[in-house]
C-alpha positions in Angstrom: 157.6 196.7 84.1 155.4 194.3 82.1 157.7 192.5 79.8 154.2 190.9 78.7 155.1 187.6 78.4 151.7 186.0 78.7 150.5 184.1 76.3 154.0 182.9 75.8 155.4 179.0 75.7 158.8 179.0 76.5 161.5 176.1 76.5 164.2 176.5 78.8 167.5 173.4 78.6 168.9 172.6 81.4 166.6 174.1 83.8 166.7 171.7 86.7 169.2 173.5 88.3 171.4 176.5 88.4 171.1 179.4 85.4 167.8 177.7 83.8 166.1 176.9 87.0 166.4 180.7 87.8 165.6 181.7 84.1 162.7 179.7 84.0 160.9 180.8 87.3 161.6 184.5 86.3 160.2 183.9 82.8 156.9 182.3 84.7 156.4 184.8 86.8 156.1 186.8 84.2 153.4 185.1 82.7 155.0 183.0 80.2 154.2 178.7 80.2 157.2 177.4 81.1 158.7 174.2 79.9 161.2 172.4 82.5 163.8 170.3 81.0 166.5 167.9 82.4 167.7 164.3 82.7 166.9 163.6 86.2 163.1 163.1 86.5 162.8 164.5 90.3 164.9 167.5 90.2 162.9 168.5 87.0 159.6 167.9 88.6 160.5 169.6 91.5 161.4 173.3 89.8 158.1 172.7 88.2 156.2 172.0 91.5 157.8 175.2 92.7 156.9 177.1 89.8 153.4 176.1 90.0 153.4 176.4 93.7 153.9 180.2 93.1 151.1 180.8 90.5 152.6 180.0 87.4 152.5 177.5 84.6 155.2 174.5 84.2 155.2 171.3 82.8 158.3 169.1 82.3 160.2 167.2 79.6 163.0 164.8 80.0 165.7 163.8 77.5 169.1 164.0 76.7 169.8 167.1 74.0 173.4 165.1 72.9 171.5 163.0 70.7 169.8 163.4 67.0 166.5 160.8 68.9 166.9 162.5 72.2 166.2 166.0 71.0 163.5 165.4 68.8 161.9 163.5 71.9 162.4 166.7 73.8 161.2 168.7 71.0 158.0 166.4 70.5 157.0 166.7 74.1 157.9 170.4 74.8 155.2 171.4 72.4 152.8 168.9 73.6 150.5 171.5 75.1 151.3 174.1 71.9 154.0 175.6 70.3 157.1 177.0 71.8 157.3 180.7 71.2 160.5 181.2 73.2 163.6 178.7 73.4 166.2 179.5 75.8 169.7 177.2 75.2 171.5 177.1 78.3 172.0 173.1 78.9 175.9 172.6 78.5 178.1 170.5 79.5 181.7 171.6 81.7 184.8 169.8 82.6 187.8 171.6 84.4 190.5 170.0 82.5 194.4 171.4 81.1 195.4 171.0 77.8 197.4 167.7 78.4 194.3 166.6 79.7 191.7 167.2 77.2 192.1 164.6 75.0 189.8 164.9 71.2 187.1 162.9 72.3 186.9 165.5 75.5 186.8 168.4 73.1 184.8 166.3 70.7 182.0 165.5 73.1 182.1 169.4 74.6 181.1 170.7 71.1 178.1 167.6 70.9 176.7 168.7 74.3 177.4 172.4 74.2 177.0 173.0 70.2 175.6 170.8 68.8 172.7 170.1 71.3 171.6 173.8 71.4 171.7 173.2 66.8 169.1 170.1 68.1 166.6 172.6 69.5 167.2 175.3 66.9 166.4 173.3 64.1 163.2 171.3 65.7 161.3 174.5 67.1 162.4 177.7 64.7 161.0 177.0 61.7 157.2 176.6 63.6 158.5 180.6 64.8 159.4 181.4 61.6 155.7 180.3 59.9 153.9 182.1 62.9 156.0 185.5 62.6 157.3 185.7 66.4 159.8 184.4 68.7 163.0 184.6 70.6 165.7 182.6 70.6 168.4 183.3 73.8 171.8 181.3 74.3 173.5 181.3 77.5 177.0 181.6 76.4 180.1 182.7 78.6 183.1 185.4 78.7 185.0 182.8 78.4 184.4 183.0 74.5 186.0 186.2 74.2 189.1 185.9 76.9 189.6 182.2 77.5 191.3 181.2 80.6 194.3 178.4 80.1 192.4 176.0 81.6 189.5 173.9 80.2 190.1 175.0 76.3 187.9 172.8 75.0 185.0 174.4 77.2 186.1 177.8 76.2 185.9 176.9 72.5 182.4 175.6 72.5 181.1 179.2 74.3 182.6 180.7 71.3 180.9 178.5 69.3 177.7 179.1 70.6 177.8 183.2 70.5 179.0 182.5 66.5 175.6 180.7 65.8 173.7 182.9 68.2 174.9 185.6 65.5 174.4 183.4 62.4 170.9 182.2 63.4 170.3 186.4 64.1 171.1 186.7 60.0 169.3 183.9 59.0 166.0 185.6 60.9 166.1 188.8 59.1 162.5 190.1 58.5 160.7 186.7 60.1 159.9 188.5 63.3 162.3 186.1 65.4 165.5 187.5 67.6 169.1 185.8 68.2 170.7 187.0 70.9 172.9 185.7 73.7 173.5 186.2 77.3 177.4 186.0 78.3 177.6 185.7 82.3 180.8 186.3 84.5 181.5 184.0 87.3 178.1 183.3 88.3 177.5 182.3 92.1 175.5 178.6 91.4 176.4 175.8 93.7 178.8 174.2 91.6 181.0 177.4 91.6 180.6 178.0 95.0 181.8 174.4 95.9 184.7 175.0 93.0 186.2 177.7 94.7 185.8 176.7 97.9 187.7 173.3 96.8 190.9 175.3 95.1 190.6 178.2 97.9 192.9 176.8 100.7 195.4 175.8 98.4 195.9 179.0 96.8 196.3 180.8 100.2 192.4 182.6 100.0 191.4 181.8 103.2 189.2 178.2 104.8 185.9 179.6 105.6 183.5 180.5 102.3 183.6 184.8 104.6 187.3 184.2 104.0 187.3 182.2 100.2 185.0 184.9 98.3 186.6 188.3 98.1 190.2 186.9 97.9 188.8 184.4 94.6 187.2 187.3 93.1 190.3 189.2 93.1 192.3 186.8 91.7 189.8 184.7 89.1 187.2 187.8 88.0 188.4 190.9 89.2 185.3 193.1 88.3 184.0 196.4 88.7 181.0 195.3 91.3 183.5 193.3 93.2 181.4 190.3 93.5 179.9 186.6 92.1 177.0 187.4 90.1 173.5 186.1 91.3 171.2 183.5 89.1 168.5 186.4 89.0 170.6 188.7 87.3 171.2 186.4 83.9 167.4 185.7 84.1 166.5 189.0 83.8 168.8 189.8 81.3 167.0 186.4 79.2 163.4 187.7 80.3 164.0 191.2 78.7 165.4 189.8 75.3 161.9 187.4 75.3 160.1 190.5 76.0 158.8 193.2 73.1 161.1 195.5 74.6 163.9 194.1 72.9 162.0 193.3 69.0 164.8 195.6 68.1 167.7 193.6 69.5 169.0 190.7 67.2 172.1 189.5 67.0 173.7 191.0 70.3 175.4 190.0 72.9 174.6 191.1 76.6 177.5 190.7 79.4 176.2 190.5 82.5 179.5 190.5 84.2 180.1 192.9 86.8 182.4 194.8 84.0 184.7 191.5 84.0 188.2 192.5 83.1 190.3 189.2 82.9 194.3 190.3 82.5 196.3 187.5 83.5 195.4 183.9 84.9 
């Protein structure tokens, strides 16, 4: 399928690593220019070499997205070499903490990086999508907006936060030609949830070897219908069909990429 992307300038936070790294390479080997942001300048230039490497178009931008200067920067430079058609927000911010441990200025500087931030990007590169009748607008958000774990509370808040706005901003857009939507992964198998698990798995009795750590942890943190850790690839595609034309009639929604995640206890 041609999701016919070319043509297409897209923006994709937080895509040094992890869930934008893997957006952004799909959304380039689509055809789309692709716009590598992140704070640490060799990480970012490396996805881009990569992407380039394969055939496609990338160029970078550094900056950090928790600040009024800092996302204008970003802004200004992402649309350098044109306008952005297509803004993914997925940069956020995470810190496993209990309640007694999130203090205010925790949950205060969650909703900055993982609110607040994507608000930055809406407001700098929307209104240029608005005046040129097309573009999409995808947030990563997170089950964890609709059945929040015990743990972490003010992460969980700030993913419901971001599907809210995702929604708003869909209203707002009526009849310009530009989509809302957001994409709500499960327990996504990145580095950073690999080493998680692998961390608490001992403890909790799942095993010492990753073989041993994985189907015990799925059982008892995700328990899904495909049985499994989702892939990186999977939430890209799921962001690659909403940028497409495929989905001009899909605003406002909200697409679980999951496995069918049924969380019942904790």
């Amino acid at each position: 399928m041609n999701l016919n992307l070319e043509g297409k300038r897209a923006l994709v936070t937080g895509s040094s690593a992890g869930l934008g790294k893997a957006t952004a390479k799909m959304l380039a080997a689509e055809g789309a220019a692709v716009v590598i942001h992140g704070r640490d300048k060799d990480r970012t230039e490396h996805v881009a070499a990569g992407i380039r490497r394969a055939g496609g178009t990338a160029t970078t931008v550094l900056g950090d997205l928790a600040t009024d200067e800092g996302a204008a920067a970003v802004a200004q430079a992402a649309t350098t070499d044109g306008p952005v058609d297509i803004l993914v927000n997925n940069a956020g911010f995470y810190r496993h903490l209990t309640w007694a441990e999130a203090s205010p200025t925790e949950w205060a500087e969650a909703y900055n990086v993982n609110v607040v931030s994507g608000v930055r990007m809406i407001r700098h590169l929307v209104p240029a999508m608005r005046e040129r009748g097309w573009g999409r607008v995808v947030t990563i958000g997170g089950g964890l907006a609709s059945q929040p774990m015990n743990t972490h509370p003010q992460y969980n808040a700030t993913l419901a936060a971001r599907h809210n706005l995702a929604v708003s901003l869909a209203r707002d857009l009526k009849g310009t030609g530009v989509t809302s939507n957001v994409v709500s992964p499960g327990a996504i198998l990145v580095e950073a949830t690999k080493e998680f698990v692998t961390a608490i798995g001992p403890a909790r009795g799942w095993g010492e070897t990753w073989e041993e750590v994985q189907p015990n942890a799925v059982e008892a943190l995700i328990p899904n219908d495909r049985g499994r850790f989702g892939k990186p690839d999977e939430i890209a595609a799921a962001v690659a069909y909403l940028c497409s034309d495929y989905a001009e009639y899909v605003s406002g929604a909200t697409i679980r990429v999951d496995g069918g995640l049924i969380r019942s206890a904790f």
